[in-house]
DRENPA-3360 file (N, C-alpha, C; in nm, 2 decimals, always signed):
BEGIN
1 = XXXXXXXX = +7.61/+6.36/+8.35/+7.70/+6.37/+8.23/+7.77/+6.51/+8.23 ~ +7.90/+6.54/+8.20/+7.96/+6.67/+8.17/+7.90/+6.69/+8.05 ~ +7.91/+6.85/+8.07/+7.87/+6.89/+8.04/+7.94/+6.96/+7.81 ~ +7.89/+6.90/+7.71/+7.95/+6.90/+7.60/+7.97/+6.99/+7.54 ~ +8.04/+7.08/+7.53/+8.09/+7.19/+7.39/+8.09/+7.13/+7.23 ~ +8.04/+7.16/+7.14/+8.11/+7.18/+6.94/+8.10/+7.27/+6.91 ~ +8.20/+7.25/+6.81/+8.22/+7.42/+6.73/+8.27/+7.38/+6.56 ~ +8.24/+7.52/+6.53/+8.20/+7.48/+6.40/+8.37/+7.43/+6.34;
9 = XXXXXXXX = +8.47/+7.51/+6.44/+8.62/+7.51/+6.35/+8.72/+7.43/+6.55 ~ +8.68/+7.35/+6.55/+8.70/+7.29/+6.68/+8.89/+7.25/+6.69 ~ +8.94/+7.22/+6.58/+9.05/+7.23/+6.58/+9.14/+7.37/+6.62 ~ +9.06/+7.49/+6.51/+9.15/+7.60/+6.56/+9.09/+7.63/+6.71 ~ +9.00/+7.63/+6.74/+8.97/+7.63/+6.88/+9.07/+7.58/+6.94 ~ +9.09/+7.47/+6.96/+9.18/+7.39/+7.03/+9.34/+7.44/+7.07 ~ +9.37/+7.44/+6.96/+9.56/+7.53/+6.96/+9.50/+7.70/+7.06 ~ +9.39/+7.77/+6.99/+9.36/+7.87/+7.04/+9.36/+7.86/+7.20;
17 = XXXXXXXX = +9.28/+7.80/+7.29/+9.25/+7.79/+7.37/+9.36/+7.74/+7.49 ~ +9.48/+7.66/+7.39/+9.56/+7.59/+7.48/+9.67/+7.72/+7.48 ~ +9.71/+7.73/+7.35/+9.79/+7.83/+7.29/+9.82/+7.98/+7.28 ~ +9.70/+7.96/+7.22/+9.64/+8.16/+7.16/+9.76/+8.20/+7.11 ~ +9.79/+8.17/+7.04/+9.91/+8.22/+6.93/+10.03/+8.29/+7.00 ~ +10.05/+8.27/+7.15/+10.17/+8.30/+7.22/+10.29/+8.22/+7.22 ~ +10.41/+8.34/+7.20/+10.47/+8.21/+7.19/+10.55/+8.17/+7.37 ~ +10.65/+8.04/+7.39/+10.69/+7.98/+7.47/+10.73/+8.13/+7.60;
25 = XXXXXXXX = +10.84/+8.22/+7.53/+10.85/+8.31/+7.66/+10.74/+8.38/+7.71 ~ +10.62/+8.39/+7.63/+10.53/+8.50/+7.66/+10.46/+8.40/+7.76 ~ +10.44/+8.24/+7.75/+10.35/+8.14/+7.79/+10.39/+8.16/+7.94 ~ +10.56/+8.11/+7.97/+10.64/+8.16/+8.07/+10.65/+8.21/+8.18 ~ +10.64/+8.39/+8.13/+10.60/+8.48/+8.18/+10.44/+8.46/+8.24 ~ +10.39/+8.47/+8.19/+10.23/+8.44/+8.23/+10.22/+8.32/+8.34 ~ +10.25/+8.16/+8.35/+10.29/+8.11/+8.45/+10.33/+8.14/+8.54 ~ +10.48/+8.23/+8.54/+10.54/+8.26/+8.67/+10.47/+8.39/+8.79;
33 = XXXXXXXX = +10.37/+8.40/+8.75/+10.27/+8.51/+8.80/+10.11/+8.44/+8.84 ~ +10.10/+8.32/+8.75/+9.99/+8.27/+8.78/+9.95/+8.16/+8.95 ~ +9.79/+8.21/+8.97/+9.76/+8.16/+9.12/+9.81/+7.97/+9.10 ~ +9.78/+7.95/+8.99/+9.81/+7.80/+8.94/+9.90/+7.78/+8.96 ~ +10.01/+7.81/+8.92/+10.14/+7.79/+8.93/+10.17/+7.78/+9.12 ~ +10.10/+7.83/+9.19/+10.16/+7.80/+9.34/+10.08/+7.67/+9.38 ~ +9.95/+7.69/+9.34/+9.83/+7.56/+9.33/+9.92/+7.42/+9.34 ~ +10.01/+7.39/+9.20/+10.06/+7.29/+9.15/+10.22/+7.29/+9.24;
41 = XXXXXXXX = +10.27/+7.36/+9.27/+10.39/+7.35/+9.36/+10.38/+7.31/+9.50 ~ +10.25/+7.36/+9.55/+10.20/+7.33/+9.68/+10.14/+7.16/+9.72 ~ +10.12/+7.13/+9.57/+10.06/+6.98/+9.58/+10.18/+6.89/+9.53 ~ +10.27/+6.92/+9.48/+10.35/+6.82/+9.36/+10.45/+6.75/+9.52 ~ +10.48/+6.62/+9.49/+10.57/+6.55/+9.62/+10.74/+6.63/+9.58 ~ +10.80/+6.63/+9.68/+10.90/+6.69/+9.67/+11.02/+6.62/+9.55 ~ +11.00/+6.48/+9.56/+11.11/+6.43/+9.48/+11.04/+6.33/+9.37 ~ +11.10/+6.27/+9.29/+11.09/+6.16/+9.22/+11.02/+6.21/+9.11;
49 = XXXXXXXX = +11.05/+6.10/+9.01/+11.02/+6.17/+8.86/+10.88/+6.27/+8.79 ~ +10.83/+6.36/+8.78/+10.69/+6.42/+8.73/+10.69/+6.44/+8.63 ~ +10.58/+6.40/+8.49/+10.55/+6.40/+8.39/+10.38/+6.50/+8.40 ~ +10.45/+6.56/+8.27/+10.31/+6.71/+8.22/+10.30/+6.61/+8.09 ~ +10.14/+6.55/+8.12/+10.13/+6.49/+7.95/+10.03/+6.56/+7.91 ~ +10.06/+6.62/+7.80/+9.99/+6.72/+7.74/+10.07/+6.87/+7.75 ~ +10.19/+6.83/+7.77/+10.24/+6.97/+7.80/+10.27/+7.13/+7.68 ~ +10.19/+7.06/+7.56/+10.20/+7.17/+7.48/+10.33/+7.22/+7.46;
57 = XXXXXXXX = +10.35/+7.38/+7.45/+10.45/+7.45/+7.44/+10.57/+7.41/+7.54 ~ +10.52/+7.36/+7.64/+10.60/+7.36/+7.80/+10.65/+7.43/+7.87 ~ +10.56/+7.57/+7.88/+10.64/+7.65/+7.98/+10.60/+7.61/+8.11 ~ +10.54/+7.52/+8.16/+10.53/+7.46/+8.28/+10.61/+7.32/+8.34 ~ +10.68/+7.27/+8.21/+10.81/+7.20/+8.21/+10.90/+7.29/+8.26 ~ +10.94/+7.41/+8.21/+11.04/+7.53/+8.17/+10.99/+7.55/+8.36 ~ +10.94/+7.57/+8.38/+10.94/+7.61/+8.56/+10.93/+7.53/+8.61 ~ +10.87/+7.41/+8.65/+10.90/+7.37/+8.77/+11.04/+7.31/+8.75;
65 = XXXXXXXX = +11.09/+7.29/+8.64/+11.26/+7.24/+8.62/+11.30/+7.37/+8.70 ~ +11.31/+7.46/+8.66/+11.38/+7.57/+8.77/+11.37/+7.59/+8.91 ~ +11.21/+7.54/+8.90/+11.16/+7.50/+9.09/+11.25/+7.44/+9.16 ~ +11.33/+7.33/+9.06/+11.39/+7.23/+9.13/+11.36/+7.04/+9.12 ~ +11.24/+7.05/+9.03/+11.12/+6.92/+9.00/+11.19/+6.83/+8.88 ~ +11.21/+6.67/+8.90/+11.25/+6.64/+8.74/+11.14/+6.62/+8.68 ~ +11.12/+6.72/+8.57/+11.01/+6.72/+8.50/+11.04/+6.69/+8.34 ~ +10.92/+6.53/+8.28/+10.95/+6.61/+8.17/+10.84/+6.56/+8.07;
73 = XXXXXXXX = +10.83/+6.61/+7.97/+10.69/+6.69/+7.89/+10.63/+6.61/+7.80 ~ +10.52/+6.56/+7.82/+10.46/+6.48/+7.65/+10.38/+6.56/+7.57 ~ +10.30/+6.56/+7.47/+10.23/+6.63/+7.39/+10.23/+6.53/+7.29 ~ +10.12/+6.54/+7.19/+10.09/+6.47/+7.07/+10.14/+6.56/+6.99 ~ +10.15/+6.67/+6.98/+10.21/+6.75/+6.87/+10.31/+6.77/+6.87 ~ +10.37/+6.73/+6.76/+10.54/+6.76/+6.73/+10.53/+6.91/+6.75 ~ +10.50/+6.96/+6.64/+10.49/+7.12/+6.65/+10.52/+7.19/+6.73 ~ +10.42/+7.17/+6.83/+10.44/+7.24/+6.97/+10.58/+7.20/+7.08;
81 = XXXXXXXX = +10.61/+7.06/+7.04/+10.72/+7.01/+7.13/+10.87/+7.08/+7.00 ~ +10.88/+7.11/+6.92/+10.95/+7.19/+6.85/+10.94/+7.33/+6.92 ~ +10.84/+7.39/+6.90/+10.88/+7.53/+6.90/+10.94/+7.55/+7.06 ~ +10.92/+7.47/+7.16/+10.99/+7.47/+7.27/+11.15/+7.43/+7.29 ~ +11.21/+7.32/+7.18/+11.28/+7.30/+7.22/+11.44/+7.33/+7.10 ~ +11.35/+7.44/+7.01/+11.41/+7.49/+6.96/+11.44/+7.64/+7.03 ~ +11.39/+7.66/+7.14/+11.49/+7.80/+7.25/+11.51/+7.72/+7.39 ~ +11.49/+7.60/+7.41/+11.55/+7.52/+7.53/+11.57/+7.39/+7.50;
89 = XXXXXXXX = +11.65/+7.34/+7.61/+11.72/+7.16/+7.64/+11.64/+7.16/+7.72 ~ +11.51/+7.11/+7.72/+11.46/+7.01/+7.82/+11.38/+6.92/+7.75 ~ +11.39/+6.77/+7.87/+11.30/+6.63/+7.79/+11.17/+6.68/+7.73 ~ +11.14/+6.65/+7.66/+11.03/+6.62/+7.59/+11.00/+6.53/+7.44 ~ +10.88/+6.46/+7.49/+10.86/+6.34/+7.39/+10.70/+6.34/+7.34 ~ +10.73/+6.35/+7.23/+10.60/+6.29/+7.16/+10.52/+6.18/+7.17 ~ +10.41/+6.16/+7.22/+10.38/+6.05/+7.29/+10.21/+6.06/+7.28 ~ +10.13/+5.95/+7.26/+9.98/+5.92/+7.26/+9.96/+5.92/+7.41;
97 = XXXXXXXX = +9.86/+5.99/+7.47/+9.85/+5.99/+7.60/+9.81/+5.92/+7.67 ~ +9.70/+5.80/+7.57/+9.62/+5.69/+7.63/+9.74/+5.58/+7.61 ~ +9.86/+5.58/+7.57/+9.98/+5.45/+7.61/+10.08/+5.54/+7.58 ~ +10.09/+5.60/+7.69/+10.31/+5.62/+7.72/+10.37/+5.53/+7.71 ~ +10.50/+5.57/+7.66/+10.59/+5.53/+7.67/+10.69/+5.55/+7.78 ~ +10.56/+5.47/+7.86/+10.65/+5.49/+8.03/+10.61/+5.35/+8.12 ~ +10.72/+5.29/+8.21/+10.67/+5.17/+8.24/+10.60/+5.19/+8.38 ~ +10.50/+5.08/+8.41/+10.47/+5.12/+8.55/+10.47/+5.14/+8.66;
105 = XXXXXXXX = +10.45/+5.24/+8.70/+10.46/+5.30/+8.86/+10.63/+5.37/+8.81 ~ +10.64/+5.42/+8.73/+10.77/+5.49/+8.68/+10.77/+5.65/+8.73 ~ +10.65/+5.69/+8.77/+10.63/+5.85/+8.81/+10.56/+5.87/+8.96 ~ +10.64/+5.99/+9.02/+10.60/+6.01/+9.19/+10.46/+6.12/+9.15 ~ +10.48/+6.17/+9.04/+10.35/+6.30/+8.97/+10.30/+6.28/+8.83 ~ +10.22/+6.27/+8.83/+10.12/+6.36/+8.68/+10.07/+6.48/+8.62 ~ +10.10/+6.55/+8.57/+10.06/+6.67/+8.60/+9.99/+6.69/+8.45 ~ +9.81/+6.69/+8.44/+9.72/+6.74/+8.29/+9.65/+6.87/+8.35;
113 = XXXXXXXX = +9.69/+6.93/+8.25/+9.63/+7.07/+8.29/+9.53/+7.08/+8.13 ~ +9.39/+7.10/+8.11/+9.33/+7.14/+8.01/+9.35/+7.02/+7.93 ~ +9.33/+6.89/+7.94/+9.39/+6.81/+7.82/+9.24/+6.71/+7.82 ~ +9.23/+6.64/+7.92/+9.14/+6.48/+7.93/+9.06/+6.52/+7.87 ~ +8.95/+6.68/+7.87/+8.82/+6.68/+7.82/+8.83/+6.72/+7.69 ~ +8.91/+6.69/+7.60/+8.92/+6.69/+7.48/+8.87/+6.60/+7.39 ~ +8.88/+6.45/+7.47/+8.86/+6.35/+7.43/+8.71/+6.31/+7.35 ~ +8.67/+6.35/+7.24/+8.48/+6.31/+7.30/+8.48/+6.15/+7.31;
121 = XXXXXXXX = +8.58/+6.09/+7.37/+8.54/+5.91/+7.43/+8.50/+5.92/+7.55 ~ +8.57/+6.09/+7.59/+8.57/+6.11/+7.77/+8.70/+6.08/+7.79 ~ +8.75/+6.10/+7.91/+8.84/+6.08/+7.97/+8.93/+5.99/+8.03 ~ +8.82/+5.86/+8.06/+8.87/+5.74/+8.10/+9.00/+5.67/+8.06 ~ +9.02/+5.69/+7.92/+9.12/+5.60/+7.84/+9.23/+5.65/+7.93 ~ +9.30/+5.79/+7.88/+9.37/+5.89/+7.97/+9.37/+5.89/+8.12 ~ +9.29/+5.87/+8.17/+9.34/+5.85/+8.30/+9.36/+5.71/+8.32 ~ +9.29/+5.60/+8.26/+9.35/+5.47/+8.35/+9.53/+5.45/+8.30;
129 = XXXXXXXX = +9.60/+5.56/+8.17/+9.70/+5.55/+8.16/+9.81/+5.65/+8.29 ~ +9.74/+5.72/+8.30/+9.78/+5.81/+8.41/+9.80/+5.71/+8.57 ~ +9.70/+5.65/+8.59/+9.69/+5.55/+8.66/+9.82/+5.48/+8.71 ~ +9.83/+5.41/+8.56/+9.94/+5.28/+8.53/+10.08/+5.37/+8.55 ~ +10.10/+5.49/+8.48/+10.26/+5.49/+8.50/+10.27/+5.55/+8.66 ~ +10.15/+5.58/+8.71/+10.25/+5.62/+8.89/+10.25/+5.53/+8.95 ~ +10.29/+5.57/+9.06/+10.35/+5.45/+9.21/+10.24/+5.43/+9.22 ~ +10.22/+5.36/+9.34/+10.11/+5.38/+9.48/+10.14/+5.48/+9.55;
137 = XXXXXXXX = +10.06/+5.58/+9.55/+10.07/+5.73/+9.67/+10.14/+5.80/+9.53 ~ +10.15/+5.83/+9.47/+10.18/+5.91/+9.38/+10.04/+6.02/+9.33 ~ +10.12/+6.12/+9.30/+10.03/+6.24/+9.33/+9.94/+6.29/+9.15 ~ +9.83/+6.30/+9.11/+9.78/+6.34/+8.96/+9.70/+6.49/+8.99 ~ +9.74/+6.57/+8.94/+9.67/+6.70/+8.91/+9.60/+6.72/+8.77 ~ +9.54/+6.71/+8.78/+9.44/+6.71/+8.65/+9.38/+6.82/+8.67 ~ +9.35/+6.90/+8.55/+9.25/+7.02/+8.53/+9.14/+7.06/+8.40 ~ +9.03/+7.06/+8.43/+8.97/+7.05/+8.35/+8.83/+7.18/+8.32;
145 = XXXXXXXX = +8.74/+7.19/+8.24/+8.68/+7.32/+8.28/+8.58/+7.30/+8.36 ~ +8.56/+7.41/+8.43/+8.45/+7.37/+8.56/+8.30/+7.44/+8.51 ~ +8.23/+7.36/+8.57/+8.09/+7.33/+8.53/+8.04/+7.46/+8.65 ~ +8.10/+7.54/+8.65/+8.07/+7.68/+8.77/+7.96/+7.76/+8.73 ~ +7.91/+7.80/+8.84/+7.75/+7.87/+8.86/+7.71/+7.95/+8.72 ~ +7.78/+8.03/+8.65/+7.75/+8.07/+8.52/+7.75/+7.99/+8.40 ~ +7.78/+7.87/+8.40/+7.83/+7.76/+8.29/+7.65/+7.70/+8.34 ~ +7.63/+7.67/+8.48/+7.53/+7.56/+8.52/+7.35/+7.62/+8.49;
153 = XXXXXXXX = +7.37/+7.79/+8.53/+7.26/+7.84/+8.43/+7.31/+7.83/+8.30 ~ +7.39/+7.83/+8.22/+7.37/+7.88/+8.09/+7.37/+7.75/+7.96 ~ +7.38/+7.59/+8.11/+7.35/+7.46/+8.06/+7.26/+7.46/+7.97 ~ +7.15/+7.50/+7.94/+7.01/+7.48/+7.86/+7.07/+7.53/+7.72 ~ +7.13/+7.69/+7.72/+7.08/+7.73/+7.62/+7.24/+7.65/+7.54 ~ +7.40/+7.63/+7.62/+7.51/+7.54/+7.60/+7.44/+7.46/+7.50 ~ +7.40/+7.33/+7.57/+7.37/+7.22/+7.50/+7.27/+7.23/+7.38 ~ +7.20/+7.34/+7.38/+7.08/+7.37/+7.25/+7.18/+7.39/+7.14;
161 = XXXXXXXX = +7.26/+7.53/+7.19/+7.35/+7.58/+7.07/+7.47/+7.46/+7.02 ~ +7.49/+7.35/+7.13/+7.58/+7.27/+7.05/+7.53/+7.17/+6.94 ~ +7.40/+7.16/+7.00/+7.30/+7.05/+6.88/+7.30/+7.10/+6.77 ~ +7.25/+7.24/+6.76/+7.27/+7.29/+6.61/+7.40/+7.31/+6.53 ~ +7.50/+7.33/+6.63/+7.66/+7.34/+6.51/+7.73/+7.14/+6.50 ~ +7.63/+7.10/+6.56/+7.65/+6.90/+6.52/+7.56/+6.88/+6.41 ~ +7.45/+6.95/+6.47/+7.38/+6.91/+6.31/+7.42/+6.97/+6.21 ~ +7.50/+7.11/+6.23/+7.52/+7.15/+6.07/+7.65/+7.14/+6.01;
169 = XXXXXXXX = +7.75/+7.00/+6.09/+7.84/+6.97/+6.04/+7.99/+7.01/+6.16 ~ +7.95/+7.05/+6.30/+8.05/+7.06/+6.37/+8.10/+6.97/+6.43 ~ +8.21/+6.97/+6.53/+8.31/+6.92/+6.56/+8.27/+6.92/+6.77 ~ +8.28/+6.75/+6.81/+8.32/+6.80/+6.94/+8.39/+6.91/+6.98 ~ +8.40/+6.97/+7.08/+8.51/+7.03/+7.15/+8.59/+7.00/+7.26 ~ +8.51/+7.01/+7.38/+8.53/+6.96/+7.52/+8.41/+6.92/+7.61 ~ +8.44/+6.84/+7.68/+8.38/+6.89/+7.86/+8.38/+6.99/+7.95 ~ +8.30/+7.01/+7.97/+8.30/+7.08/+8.13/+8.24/+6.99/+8.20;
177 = XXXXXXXX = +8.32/+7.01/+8.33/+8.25/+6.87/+8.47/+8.24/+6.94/+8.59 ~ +8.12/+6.95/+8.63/+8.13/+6.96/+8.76/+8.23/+6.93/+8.86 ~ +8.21/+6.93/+9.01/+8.25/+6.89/+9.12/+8.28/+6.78/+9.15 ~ +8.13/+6.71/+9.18/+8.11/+6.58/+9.13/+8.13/+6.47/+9.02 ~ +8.12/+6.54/+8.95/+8.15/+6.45/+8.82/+8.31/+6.45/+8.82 ~ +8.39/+6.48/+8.83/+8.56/+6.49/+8.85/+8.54/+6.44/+8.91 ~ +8.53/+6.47/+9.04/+8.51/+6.31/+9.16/+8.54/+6.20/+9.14 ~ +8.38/+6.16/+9.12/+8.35/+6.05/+9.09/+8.41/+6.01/+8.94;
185 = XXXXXXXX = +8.46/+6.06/+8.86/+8.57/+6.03/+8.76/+8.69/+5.94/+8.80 ~ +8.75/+6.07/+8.87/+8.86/+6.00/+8.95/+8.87/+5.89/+9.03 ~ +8.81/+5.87/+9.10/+8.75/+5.77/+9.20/+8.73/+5.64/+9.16 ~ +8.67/+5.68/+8.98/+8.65/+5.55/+8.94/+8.78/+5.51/+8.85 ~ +8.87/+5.57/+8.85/+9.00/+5.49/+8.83/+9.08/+5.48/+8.91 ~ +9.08/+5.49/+9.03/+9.11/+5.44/+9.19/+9.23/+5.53/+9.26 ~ +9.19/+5.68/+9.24/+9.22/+5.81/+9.32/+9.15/+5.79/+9.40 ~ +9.21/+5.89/+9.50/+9.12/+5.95/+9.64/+9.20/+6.09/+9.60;
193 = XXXXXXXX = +9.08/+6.15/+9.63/+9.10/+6.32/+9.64/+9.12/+6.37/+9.74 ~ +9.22/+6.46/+9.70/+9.28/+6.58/+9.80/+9.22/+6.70/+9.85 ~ +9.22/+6.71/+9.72/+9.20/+6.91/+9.75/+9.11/+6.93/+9.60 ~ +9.02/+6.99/+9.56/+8.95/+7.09/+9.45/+8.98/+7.26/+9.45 ~ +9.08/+7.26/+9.35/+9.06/+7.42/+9.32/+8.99/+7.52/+9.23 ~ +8.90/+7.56/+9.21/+8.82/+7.60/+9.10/+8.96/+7.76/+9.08 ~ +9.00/+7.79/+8.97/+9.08/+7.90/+8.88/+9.06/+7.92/+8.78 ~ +9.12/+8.06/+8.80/+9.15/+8.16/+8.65/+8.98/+8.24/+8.63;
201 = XXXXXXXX = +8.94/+8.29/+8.74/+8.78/+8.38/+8.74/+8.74/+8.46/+8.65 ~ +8.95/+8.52/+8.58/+8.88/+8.62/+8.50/+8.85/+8.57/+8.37 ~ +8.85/+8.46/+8.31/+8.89/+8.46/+8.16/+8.69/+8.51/+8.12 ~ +8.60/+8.44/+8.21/+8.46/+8.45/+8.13/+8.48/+8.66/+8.16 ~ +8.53/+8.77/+8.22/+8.54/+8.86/+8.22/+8.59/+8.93/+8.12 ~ +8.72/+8.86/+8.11/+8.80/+8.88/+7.95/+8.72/+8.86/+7.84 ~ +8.66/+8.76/+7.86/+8.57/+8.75/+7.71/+8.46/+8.84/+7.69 ~ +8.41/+8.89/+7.82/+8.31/+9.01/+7.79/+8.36/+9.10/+7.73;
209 = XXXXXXXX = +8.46/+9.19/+7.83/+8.52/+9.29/+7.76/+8.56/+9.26/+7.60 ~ +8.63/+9.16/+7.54/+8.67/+9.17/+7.41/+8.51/+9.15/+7.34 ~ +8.39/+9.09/+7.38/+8.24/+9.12/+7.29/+8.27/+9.26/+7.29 ~ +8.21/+9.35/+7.46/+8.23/+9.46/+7.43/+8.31/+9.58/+7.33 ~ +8.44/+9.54/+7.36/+8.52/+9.60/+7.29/+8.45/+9.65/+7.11 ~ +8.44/+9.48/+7.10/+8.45/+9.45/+6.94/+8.28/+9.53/+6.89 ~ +8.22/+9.55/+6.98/+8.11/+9.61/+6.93/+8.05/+9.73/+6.86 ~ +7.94/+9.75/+6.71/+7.94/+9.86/+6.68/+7.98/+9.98/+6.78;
217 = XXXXXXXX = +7.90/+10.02/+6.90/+7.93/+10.12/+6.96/+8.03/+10.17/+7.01 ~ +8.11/+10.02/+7.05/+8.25/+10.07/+7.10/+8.38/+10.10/+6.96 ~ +8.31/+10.08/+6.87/+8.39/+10.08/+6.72/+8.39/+10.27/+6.73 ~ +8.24/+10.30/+6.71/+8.20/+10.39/+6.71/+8.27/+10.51/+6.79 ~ +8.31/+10.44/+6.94/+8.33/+10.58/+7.03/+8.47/+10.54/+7.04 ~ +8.55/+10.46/+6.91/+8.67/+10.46/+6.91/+8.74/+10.36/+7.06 ~ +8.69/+10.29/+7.14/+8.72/+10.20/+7.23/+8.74/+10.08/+7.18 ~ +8.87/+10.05/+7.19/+8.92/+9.93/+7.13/+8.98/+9.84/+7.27;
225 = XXXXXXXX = +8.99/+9.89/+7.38/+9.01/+9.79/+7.46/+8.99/+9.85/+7.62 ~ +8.97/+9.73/+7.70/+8.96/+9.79/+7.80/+9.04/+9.87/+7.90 ~ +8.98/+9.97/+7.91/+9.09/+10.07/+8.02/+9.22/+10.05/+8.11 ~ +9.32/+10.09/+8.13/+9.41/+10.07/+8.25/+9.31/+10.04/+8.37 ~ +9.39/+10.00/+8.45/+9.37/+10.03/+8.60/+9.44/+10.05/+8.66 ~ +9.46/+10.17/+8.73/+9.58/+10.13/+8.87/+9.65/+10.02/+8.92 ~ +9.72/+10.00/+8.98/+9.78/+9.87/+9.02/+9.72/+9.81/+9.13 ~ +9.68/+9.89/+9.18/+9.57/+9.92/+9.36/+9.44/+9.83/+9.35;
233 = XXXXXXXX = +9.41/+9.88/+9.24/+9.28/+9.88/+9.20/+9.26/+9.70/+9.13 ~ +9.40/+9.67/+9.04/+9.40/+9.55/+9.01/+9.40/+9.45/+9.11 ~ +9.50/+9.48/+9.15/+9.51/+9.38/+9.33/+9.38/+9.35/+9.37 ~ +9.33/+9.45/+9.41/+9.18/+9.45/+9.46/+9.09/+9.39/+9.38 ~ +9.09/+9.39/+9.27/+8.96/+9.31/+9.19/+9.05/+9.19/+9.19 ~ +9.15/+9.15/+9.18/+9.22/+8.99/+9.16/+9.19/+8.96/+9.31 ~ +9.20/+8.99/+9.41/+9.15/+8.98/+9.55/+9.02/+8.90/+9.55 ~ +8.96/+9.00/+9.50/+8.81/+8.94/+9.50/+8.75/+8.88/+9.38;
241 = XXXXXXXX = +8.83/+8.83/+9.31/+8.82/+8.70/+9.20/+8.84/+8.57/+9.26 ~ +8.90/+8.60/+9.34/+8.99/+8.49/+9.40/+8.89/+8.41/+9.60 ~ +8.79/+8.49/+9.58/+8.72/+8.47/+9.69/+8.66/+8.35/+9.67 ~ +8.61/+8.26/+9.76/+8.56/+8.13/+9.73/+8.43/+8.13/+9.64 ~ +8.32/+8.25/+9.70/+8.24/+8.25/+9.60/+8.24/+8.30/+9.48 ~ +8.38/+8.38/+9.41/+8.36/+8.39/+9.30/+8.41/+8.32/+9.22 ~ +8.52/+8.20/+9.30/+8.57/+8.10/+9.24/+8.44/+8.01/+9.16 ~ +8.33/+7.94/+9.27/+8.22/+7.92/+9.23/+8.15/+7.95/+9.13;
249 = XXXXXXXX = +8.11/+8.07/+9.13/+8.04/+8.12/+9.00/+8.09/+8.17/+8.88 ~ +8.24/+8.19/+8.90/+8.32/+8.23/+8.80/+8.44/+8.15/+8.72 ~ +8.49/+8.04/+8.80/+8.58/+7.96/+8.80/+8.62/+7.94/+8.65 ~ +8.74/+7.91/+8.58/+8.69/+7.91/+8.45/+8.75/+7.74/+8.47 ~ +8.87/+7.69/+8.52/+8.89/+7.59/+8.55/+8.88/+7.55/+8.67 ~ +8.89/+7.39/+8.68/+8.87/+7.32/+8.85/+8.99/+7.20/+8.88 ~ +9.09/+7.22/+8.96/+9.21/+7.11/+8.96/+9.19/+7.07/+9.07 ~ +9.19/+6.94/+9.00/+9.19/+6.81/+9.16/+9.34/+6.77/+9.17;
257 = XXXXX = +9.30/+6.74/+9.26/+9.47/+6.70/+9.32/+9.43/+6.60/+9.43 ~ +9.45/+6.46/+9.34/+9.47/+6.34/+9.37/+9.57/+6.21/+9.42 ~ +9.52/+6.14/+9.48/+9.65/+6.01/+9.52/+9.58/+5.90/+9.48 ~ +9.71/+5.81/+9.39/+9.66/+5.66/+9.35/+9.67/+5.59/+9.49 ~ +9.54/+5.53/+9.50/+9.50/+5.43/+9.58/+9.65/+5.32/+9.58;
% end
């Protein structure tokens, strides 16, 4: 079983987590620099229609449209499909993810980044619709949180602390899934897998520093955030973020990149 997150305010989580109160150019910018962003270019088929369901804000509509890709964007939230398309023209539709409004085998791509393990039914519903709108050989990139070496120790005390914010009135959140479990996910809605990329190493790093940050002591010695680094020195630690073993143990997400049977 993946592995379950709740929280006590699981909604604002949610926008937080997808969002974090950035807006569309800032999201943008951040994509056009991300290892992801080559991940998903390197796998996507050259032509025919690709749909982002769950595209949120859509700055990942907003680029691969410039890539050259026809892409275009669902989300359940109006909101979010507003604040996008109130500074650009591109498609996007409001849409339930478990039945598009798309006919079958209508898409050469899929592209969910952070979306299925939202579900607490699981993910199934969502992908067997993912399923139905591509071809045969049509390509799904799905991303979800990975069940990576620091998540897999810290399973025990995870699932303790979520029992207590369910019993005192909390809210699913998400999944995390292993290796395996994505797999055999996929598999059992009739993908064959490509490729596994475990990404984004630093975010559990990021979160230390802002505990640290935010702590009496560092209140005290006036440290409110973490230090510059050189540019040298950045390279070098993104280098070695990016190594297979720290993808492993650090990974914050894991994208499969799949073909419908």
């Amino acid at each position: 079983m993946p592995l379950a997150y709740y929280s006590v305010a699981a909604e604002e989580e949610f926008w937080s987590e997808h969002w974090g109160g950035h807006s569309v150019e800032e999201l943008l910018a951040i994509a056009r620099t991300s290892p992801l962003t080559e991940l998903i270019c390197e796998s996507l088929p050259a032509g025919g229609p690709v749909l982002e369901a769950g595209c949120g804000l859509g700055q990942y509509v907003l680029l691969l449209r410039e890539r050259g890709w026809k892409v275009v964007g669902a989300d359940w939230s109006h909101s979010a499909l507003l604040a996008c398309r109130r500074l650009f023209l591109v498609p996007l539709g409001a849409m339930e993810l478990r039945a598009l409004a798309l006919r079958d085998g209508a898409l050469a791509a899929y592209i969910s980044l952070g979306v299925v393990e939202h579900d607490p039914a699981g993910p199934d519903a969502i992908l067997a619709e993912a399923r139905r709108v591509l071809r045969p050989g049509g390509v799904a990139l799905v991303s979800v949180p990975y069940l990576n070496g620091v998540r897999w120790i810290a399973a025990p005390y995870i699932s303790h602390r979520s029992r207590i914010i369910a019993r005192g009135g909390g809210h699913f959140y998400q999944f995390a899934f292993s290796r395996a479990e994505l797999v055999s996910t996929l598999e059992r809605h009739g993908f064959a897998i490509r490729a596994l990329h475990p990404y984004d190493p630093a975010r559990l790093l990021r979160g230390l520093v802002r505990v640290v940050s935010r702590s009496p002591r560092s209140i005290r010695d006036g440290a409110t955030a973490a230090p510059r680094r050189p540019r040298g020195v950045k390279a070098t630690i993104r280098r070695l973020l990016y190594t297979g073993a720290a993808l492993r143990l650090l990974g914050h997400m894991l994208l499969a990149v799949a073909v419908k049977r």
